[in-house]
N, C-alpha and C positions, 0 to 999 in steps of 0.2 A: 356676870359674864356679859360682855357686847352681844345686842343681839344684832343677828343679819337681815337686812332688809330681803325685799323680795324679788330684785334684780337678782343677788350676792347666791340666793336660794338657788334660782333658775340656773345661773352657771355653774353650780356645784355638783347640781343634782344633775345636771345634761350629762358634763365633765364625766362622772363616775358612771352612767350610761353608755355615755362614746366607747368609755375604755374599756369595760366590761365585749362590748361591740368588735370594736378592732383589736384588742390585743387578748384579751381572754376567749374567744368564738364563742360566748355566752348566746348567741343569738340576740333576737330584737326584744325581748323579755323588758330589760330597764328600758329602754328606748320607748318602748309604747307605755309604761308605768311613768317616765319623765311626760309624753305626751298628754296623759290623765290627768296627769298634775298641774300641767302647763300647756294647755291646747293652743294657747295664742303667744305662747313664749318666746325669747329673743333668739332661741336655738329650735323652735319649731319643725322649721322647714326642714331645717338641716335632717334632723328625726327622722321627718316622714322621707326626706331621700333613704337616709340609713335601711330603713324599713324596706322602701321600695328596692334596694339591692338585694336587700335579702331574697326575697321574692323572685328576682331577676336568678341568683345564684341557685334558685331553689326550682326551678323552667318553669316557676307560676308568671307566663308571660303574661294574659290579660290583665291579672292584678297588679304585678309591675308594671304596666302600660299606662294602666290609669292614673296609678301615682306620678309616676314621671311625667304623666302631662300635668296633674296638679302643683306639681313641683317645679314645670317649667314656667306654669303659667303665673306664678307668683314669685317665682324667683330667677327669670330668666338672665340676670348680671349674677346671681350668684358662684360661688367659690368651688362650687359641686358641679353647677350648671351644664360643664362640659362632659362631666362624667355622664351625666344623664341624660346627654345627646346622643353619645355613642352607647348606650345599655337602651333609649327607644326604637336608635336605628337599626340595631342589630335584631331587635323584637322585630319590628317591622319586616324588615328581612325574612325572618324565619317564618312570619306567615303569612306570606305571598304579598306584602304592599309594596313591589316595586317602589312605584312612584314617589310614594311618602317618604318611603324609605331613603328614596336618593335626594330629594330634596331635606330630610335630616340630613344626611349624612354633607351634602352640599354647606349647610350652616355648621356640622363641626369642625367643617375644612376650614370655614374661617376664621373659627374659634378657639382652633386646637392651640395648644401650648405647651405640648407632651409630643414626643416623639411618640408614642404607641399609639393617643389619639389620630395624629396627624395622618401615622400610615392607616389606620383604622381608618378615616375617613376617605384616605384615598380608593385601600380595594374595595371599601361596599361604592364608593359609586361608579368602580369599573365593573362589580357585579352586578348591580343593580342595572347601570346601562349596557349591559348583556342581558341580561333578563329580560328588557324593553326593547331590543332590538335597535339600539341607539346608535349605532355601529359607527359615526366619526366621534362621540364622546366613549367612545369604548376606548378606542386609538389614543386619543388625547389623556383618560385615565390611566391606561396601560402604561405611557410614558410616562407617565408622575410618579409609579411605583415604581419602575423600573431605575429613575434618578432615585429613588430613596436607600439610600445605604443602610436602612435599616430593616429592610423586607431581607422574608430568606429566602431560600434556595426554592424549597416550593411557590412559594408567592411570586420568586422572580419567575418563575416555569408558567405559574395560571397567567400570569400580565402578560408575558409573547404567547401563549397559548391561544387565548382573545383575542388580543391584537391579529393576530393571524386569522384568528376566523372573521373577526370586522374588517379583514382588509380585503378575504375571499368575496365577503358578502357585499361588499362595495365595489365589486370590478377590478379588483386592484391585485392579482393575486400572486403575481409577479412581485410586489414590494413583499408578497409572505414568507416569500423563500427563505430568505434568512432565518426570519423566525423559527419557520419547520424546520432547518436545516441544523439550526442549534437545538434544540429541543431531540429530532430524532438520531440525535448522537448518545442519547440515553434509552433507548425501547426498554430499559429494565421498567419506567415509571410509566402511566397512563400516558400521561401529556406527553412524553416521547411517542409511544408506540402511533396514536391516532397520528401524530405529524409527520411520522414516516410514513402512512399510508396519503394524508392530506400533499403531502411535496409528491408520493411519488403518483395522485393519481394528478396534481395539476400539470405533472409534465404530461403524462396521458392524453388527460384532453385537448393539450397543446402541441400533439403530435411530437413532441419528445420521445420517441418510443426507446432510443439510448441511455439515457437518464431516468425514465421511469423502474426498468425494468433492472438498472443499476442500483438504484435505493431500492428496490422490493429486496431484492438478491441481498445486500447488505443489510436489511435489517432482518430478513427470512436467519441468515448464518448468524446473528448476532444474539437471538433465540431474545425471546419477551415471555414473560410470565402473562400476560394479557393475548388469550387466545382468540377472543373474538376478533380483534384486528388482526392480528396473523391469519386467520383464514378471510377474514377483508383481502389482505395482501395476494394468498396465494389465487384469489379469485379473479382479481384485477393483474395478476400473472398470467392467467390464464387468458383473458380478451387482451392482452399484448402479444403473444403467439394467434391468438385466432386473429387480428389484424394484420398481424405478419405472415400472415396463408398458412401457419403452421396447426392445421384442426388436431391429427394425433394428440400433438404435445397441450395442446389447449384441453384435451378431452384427458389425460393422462391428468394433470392438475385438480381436476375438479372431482374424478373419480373418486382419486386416491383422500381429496378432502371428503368428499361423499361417505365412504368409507371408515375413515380417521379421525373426526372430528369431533371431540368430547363434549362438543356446550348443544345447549338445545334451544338455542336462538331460533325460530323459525324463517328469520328474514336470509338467517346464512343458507338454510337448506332451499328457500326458495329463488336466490339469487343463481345455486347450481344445480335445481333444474331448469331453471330458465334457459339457462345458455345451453348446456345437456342436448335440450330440445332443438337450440337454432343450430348445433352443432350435427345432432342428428340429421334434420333435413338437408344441409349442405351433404 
């Protein structure tokens, strides 16, 4: 019989590894036994990524962390390579390294070549420049995903969600409106309910008292499963009658939330005695 050299070897024995890998969910068993065999082999690297996804699929982040950077750091043109920008960014991500994070995530955006990568790289660096308070690269992320035909309906909801609060936090709060105003046409989901109360306290502070107390009213009857911002609403109901000289009705609102209100937030009980109090003295 022909025998096989020991290239011929190394692709055989990978080959029946991979497959064993990806199509059997054998786990990394042959993968690490091809690695024993062939520590410096022509399919090496490739292994140790296999490995390190495991690991990634498996929340052993630190141990996938490490690999992935051994893997980038030798194989950074490699065929994987992308995949394992977007499985460090996302590590990163999940334990607190902003920065690193968006700077990964910054090189798979110009690396991606997959539609899942690409939006991948888009929302971690809209999260990630949320997270750092980055708020004109928040705007400018926000709009990448929002052009990507391939994000969904929640991802389209978190990207004006953002956007909206980077546009509050830059002075800007007027250009948010829209955002809030699409968003709090749904109070069933989180990211509706907070922007029905965010639209309706910017008309608030902006002497809007028509419009504020139009969106509370509309989103009060529209009823939200998210009780914390509904008693937000009904509280900020309340100091739009107490501005409007109207104390009863101001004091009628907050009672009755005093009374009625099932969650045990302390900031809500202490937002209605506060007023309580100023309403008291008046």
């Amino acid at each position: 019989a022909p025998r096989l050299d020991i290239s011929e070897v190394d692709k055989l024995t990978f080959y029946a590894a991979e497959k064993a890998f990806l199509e059997n969910n054998a786990g990394t068993g042959k993968i690490e036994e091809y690695l024993k065999r062939f520590p410096d082999g022509a399919y090496a690297l490739q292994a140790r990524f296999y490995i390190a996804k495991q690991h990634y699929a498996d929340a052993q982040y630190d141990t996938a962390l490490a690999q992935l950077n051994e893997v980038l750091a030798a194989g950074a043109d490699a065929s994987f390579a992308e995949d394992a920008l977007a499985m460090k960014a996302d590590i990163l991500m999940r334990q607190g390294h902003a920065t690193d994070a968006m700077l990964t995530y910054q090189e798979l955006a110009k690396r991606a070549t997959t539609a899942d990568n690409r939006l991948a790289a888009q929302l971690g660096i809209l999260r990630a420049a949320n997270d750092l308070a980055r708020y004109p690269e928040v705007i400018a992320a926000a709009g990448e995903v929002l052009a990507n035909s391939t994000a969904s309906a929640d991802e389209e909801m978190e990207a004006r969600f953002l956007r909206a609060n980077a546009l509050r936090n830059t002075g800007k709060g007027s250009a948010a409106v829209e955002d809030w105003s699409k968003l709090a046409a749904d109070p069933q989901s989180l990211y509706g309910a907070k922007s029905a109360f965010y639209l309706a306290e910017y008309y608030f502070d902006n002497d809007k008292m028509s419009k504020a107390e139009k969106t509370l009213n509309a989103f009060i009857d529209e009823g939200t499963p998210h009780n914390y911002w509904l008693a937000r609403a009904f509280i900020l109901l309340s100091d739009i009658y107490a501005k409007k000289g109207d104390n009863f009705a101001a004091r009628e609102y907050l009672e009755s939330l005093k009374s009625n209100y099932p969650g045990k937030e302390p900031d809500i009980f202490e937002m209605i005695e506060q007023r309580l109090r100023k309403l008291n003295k008046k």
